[in-house]
Residue, then its C-alpha position, 0 to 999 in steps of 0.5 A: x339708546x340709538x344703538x337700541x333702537x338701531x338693532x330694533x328696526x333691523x330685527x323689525x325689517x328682518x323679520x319682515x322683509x321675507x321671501x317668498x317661501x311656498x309649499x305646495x298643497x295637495x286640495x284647493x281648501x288648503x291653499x292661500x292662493x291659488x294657482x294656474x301655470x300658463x303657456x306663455x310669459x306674457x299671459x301671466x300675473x307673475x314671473x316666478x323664477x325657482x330659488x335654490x336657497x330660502x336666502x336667494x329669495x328676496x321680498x315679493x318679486x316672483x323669487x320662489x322657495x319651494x319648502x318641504x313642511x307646510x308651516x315652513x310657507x309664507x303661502x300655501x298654494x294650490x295648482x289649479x288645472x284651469x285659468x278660471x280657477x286661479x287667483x294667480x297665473x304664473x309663468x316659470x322663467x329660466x334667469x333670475x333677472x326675469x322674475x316680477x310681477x307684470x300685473x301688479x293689481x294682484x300682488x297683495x295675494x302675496x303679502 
């Protein structure tokens, strides 16, 4: 029995604990969640650092998986050309270690 309920609650965090897989969305209507790229770190919601593997990405904490197919996305976004239009800023980093969420007030976008 506790062997049982062992390998359910790591099938359970399996599934759960995801990372953050996204497809890019040609319209805004498409789109979970909107997004605008800024200029600089310091001007954005989130620090996203570009994985090369789906496994590489790791909860919700700005580690992106680009995927090819739209159902394949945790969420779909949307790269909006103006700040105001944005759910999200972003700002690509160049290390993983850069990665995060510096306001995380809007880290439920991504859940």
């Amino acid at each position: 029995m506790q062997k049982t309920f062992i390998l359910f609650l790591f099938i359970v965090l399996a599934v759960t604990v995801r990372s953050q897989e996204v497809f890019s969305v040609e319209y805004a209507h498409q789109a979970d969640v909107k997004v605008f790229v800024a200029d600089y770190e310091h001007q954005a919601d989130l620090s996203v650092f570009k994985v090369d593997y789906g496994h590489q990405a790791d909860g919700n904490e700005g580690k992106w998986f680009f995927v090819e197919y739209a159902h394949q996305a945790d969420k779909k976004i949307f790269f909006v050309d103006y700040k105001h239009q944005a759910d999200v800023t972003i700002y690509f980093v160049e290390y993983s270690h850069q990665s995060g969420w510096n306001d995380k007030s809007k880290k439920h976008l991504f859940y």
